[in-house]
C-alpha positions as CSV (number, residue, x, y, z in Angstrom):
1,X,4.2,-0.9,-6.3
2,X,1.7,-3.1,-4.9
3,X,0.8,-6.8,-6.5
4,X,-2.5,-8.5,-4.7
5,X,-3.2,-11.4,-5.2
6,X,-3.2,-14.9,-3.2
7,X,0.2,-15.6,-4.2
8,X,1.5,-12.6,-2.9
9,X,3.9,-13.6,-0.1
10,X,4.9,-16.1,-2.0
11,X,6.2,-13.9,-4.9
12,X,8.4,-11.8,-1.5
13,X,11.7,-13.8,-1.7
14,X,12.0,-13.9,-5.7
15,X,10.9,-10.1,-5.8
16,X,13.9,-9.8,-3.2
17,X,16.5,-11.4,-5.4
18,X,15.5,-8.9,-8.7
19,X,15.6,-5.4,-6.3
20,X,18.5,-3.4,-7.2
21,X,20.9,-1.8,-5.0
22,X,23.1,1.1,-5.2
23,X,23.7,3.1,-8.5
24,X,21.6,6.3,-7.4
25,X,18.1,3.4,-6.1
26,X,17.3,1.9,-3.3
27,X,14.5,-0.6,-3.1
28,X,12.8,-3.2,-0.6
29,X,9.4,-5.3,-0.3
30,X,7.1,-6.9,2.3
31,X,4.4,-8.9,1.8
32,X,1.5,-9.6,4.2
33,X,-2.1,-10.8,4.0
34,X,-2.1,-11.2,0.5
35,X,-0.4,-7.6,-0.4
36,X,3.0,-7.2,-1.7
37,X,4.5,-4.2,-1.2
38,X,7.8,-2.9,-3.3
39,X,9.3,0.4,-2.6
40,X,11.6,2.3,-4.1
41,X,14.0,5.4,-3.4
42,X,15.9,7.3,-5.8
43,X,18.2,10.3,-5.9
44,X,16.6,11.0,-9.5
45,X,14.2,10.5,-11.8
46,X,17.0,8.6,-14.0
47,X,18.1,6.0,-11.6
48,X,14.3,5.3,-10.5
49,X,13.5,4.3,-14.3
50,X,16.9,2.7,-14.9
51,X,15.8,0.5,-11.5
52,X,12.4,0.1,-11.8
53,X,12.2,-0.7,-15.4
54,X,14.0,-4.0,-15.3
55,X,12.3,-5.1,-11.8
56,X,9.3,-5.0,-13.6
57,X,10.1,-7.2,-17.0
58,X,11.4,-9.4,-14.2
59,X,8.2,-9.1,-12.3
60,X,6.0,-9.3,-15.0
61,X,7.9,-11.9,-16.7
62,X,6.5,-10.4,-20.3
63,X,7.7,-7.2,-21.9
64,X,5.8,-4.0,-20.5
65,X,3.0,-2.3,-22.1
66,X,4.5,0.4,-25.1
67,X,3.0,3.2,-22.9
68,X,4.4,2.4,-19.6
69,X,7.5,3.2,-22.0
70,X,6.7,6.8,-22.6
């Protein structure tokens, strides 16, 4: 995923603290010159979605769009 915007390395350190970590997902960010950058790894297509999904309600800080869902 990758946020730009002017608040974008500012958003790195509470991005940090939502990332999840083991259960099948790996993630990490980096921000520079105004990008933000979060990756993820996954050994499936489950535990990408079961990671990602909450990262980005957390991100968002609303609930996602109904086809994002799908």
């Amino acid at each position: 995923m990758i946020h730009v915007a002017p608040d974008a390395e500012a958003r790195l350190e509470p991005v940090r603290a939502h990332l999840p970590s083991g259960n099948g997902c790996d993630a990490a960010a980096s921000a520079w010159n105004g990008l933000l950058a979060v990756r993820f790894c996954a050994e499936t297509i489950g535990a990408l979605r079961a990671a990602a999904l909450p990262f980005l309600l957390a991100f968002r800080g609303e609930p996602l769009p109904r086809v994002w869902l799908s």
